[in-house]
C-alpha positions in Angstrom: -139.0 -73.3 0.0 -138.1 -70.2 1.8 -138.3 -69.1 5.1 -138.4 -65.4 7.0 -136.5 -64.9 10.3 -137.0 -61.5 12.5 -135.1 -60.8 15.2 -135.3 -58.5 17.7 -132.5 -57.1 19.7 -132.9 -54.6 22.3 -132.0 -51.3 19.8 -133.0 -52.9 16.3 -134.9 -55.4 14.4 -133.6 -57.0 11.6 -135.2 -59.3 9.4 -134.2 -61.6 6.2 -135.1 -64.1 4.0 -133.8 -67.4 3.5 -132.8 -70.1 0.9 -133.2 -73.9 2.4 -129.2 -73.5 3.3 -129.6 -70.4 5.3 -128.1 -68.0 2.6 -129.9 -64.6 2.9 -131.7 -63.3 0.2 -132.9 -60.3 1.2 -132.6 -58.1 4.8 -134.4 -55.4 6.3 -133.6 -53.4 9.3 -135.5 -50.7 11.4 -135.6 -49.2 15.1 -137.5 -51.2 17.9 -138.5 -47.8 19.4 -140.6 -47.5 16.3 -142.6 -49.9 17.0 -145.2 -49.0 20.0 -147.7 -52.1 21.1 -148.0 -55.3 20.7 -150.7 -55.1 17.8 -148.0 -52.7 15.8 -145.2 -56.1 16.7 -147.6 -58.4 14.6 -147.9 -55.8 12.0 -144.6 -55.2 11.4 -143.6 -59.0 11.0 -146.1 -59.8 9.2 -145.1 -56.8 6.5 -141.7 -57.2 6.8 -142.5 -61.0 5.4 -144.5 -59.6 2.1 -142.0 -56.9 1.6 -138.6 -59.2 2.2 -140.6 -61.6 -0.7 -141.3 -58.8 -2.7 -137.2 -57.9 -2.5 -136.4 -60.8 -3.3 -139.0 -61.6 -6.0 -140.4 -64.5 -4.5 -144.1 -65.3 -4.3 -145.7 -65.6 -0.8 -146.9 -69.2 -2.0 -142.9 -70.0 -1.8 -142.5 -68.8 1.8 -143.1 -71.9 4.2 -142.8 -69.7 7.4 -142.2 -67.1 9.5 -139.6 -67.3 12.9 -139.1 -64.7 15.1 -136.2 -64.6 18.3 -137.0 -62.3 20.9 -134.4 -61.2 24.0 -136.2 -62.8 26.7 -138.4 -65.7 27.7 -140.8 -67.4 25.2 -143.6 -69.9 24.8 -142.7 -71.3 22.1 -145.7 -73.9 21.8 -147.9 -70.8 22.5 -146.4 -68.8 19.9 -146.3 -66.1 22.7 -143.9 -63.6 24.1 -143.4 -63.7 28.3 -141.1 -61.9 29.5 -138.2 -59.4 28.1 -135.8 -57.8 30.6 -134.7 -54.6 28.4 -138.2 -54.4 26.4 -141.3 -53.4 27.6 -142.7 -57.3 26.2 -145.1 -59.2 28.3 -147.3 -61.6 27.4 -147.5 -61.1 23.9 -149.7 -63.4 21.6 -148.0 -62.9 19.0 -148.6 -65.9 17.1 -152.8 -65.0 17.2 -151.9 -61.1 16.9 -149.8 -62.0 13.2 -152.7 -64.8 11.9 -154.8 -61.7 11.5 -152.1 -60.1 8.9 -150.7 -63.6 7.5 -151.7 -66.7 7.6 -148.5 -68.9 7.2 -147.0 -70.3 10.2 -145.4 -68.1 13.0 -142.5 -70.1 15.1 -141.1 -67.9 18.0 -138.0 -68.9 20.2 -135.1 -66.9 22.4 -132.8 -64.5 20.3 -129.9 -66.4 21.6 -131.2 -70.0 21.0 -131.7 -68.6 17.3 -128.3 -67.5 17.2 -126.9 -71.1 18.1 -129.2 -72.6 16.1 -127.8 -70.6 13.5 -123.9 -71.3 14.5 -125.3 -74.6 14.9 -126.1 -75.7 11.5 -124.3 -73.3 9.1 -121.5 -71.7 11.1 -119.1 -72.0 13.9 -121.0 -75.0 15.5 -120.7 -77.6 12.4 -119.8 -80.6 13.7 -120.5 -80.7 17.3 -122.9 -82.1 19.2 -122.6 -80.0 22.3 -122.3 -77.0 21.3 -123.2 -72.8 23.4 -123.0 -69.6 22.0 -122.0 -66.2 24.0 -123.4 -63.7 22.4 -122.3 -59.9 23.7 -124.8 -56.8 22.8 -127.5 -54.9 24.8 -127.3 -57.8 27.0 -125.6 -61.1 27.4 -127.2 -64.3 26.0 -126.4 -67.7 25.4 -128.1 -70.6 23.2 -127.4 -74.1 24.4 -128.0 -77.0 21.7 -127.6 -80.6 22.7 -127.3 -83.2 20.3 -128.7 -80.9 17.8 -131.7 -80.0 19.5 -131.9 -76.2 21.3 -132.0 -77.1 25.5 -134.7 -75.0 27.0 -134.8 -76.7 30.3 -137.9 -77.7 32.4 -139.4 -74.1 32.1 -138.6 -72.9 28.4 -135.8 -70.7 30.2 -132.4 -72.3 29.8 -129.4 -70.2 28.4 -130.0 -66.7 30.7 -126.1 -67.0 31.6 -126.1 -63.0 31.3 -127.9 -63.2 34.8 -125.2 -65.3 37.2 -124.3 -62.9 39.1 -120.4 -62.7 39.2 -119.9 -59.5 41.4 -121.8 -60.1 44.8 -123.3 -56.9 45.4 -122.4 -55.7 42.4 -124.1 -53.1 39.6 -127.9 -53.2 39.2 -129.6 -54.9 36.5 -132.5 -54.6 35.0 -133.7 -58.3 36.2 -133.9 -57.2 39.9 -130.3 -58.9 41.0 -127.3 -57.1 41.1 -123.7 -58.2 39.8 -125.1 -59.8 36.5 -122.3 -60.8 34.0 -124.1 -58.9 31.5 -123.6 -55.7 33.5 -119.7 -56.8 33.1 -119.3 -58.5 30.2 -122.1 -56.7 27.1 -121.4 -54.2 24.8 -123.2 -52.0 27.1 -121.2 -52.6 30.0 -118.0 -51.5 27.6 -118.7 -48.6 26.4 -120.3 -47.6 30.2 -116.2 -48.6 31.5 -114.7 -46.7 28.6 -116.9 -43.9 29.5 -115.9 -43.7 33.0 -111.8 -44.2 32.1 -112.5 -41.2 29.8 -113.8 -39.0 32.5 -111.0 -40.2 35.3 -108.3 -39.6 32.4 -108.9 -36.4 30.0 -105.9 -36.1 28.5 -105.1 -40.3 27.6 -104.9 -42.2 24.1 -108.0 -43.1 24.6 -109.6 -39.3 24.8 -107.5 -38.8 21.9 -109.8 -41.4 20.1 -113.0 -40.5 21.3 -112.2 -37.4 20.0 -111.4 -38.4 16.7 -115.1 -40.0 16.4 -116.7 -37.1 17.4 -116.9 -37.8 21.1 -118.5 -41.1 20.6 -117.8 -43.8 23.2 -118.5 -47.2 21.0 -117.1 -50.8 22.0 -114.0 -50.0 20.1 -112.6 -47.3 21.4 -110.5 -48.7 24.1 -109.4 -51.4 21.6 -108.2 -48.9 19.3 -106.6 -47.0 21.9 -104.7 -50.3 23.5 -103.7 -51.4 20.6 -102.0 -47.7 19.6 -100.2 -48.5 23.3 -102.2 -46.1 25.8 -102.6 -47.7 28.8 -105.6 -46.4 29.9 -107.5 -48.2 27.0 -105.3 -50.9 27.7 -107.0 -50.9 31.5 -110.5 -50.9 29.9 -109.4 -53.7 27.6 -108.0 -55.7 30.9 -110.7 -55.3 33.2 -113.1 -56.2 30.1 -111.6 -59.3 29.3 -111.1 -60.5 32.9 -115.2 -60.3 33.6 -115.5 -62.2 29.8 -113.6 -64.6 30.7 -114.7 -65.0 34.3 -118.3 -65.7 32.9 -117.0 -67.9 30.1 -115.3 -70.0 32.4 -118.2 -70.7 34.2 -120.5 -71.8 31.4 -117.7 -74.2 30.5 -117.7 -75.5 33.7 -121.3 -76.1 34.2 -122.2 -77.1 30.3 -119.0 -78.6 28.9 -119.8 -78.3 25.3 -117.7 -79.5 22.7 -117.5 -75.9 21.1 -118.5 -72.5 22.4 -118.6 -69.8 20.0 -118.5 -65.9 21.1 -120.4 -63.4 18.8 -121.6 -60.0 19.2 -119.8 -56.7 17.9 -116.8 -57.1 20.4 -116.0 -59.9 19.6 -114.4 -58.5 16.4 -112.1 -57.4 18.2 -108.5 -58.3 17.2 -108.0 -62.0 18.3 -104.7 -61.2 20.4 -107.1 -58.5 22.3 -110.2 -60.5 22.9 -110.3 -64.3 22.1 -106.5 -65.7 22.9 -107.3 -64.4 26.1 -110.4 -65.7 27.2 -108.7 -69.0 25.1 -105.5 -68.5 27.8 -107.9 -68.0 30.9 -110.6 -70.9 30.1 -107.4 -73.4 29.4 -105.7 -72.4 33.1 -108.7 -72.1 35.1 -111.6 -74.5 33.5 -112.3 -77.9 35.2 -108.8 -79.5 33.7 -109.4 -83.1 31.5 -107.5 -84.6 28.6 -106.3 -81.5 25.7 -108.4 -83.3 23.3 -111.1 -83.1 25.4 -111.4 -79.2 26.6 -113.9 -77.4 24.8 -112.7 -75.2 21.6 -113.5 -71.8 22.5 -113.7 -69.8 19.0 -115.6 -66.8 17.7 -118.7 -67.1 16.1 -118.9 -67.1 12.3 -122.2 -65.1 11.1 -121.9 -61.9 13.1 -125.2 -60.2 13.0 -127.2 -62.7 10.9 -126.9 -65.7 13.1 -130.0 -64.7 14.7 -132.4 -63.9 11.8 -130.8 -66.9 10.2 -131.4 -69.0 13.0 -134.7 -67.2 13.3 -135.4 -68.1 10.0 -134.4 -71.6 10.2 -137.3 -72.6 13.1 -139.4 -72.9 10.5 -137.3 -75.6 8.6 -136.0 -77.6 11.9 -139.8 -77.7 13.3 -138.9 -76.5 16.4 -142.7 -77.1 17.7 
């Protein structure tokens, strides 16, 4: 059989379809922005199912589900969409809004619990049995899976790490708190310190380089500019990694997985930049126990597809 996973981040959806071992057989991407209501949600998930078989020249006979992960809080019995902090989702039926398209079943969970799920079974995770993800974008989320199985705590709303706060008084966030890790430690929160380096420092290495792509501040600009030996991007870099790490350490603390894997587009990020680092900072200020007992912190393995894969895979693992 195959199986369809969707998930949708808080720029773009991405979908793909899957063989029984999670290899992707076909992807599609387009802009959430596109998408206006709820109705035009089911709609698109629905077609993106028929046309990802099509791609792939499978029948819709051979497709034994759809799974979709979503950036905020679902009912995942319900089939239903509660709450999103950076998408205007709320109470979204979305298992009844796609049975009017398709009738195959519809399995909904957390973007980030797809994501471990994913790391889980085919990719960094193999082999543990406590096991988080980090993963850094729009937002920060993390997916929690305890002796295989995805925690979702009393409430369906386990894994919202992004929302400690680690800065008392700190930045607003879009929750209603202020300090959030994931106004610190996303992709968003990056390219919003780059930003503000470039404006306090003009004429630095790391102007030089947002310059030379076109004035665009992206997550990789004050890597590329460290790593060419300006110290301005190397202050971006610093200050990035500290509030990474900060956060890191405290899921450790609190969780104390065998393995917790970072994904997300930083955290391609040379390994001497990024993830010896956070490695360095967990190991000296973690809750100390025996070296072969500390948690391995490594980066996760299927970059972008770990959460339609893991999407994909709800349908296989019966997650309700």
């Amino acid at each position: 059989m195959k199986y369809v996973g969707v998930d949708i981040g808080g720029t773009n959806l991405k979908a793909g379809l899957v063989d029984e071992n999670g290899n992707l057989l076909a992807t599609q991407k387009m802009k959430v922005a596109s998408i206006v209501d709820r109705e035009g949600l089911a709609w698109t998930v629905a077609s993106l199912a028929q046309e990802l078989a099509g791609a792939a020249g499978v029948p819709m006979g051979e497709v034994a589900s759809v799974g979709v992960g979503v950036p905020g809080t679902v009912d995942i019995r319900a089939g239903s969409i509660a709450y999103t902090c950076n998408l205007p989702l709320r109470d979204v039926p979305l298992r009844k809004l796609f049975h009017k398209y398709l009738n195959i079943p519809l399995y909904i969970e957390n973007d980030a619990n797809c994501a471990a799920l994913a790391e889980f079974h085919v990719g960094a995770g193999r082999g543990s049995k406590r096991f988080v993800t980090v993963t850094l974008g729009t937002g920060v989320g993390a997916g929690i899976v305890h002796n295989g199985k995805i925690y979702h705590g009393a409430n369906g709303m386990a894994g919202e790490v992004g929302h400690m706060v680690i800065e008392q008084d700190g930045l607003p966030c879009p929750c209603g708190r202020h300090g959030c890790w994931e106004q610190y430690a996303s992709a968003t929160a990056l390219k919003r310190m780059t930003a503000e380096a470039l404006a306090a420092h003009p004429d630095s290495g790391l102007a030089r380089v947002v310059a030379e792509n076109d004035g665009h501040v992206s997550g990789q600009s004050a890597f590329i500019a460290a790593r060419e030996g300006d110290p301005v991007g190397q202050a971006v870099c610093d200050r990035y990694v500290n509030y990474l790490a900060c956060g890191v350490i405290n899921v450790v603390n609190i969780f104390q997985p065998d393995t917790l894997a970072i994904g997300g587009g930083v955290s391609n990020e040379a390994e001497e930049q990024l993830l010896l680092p956070v490695q360095q900072r967990v190991a000296r200020e973690s809750i100390p126990c025996g070296k072969d007992r500390r948690t391995r912190i490594v980066k996760a393995q299927l970059g972008n597809r770990a959460g339609l894969i893991g999407a994909a895979l709800l349908g296989k693992n019966k997650r309700i």
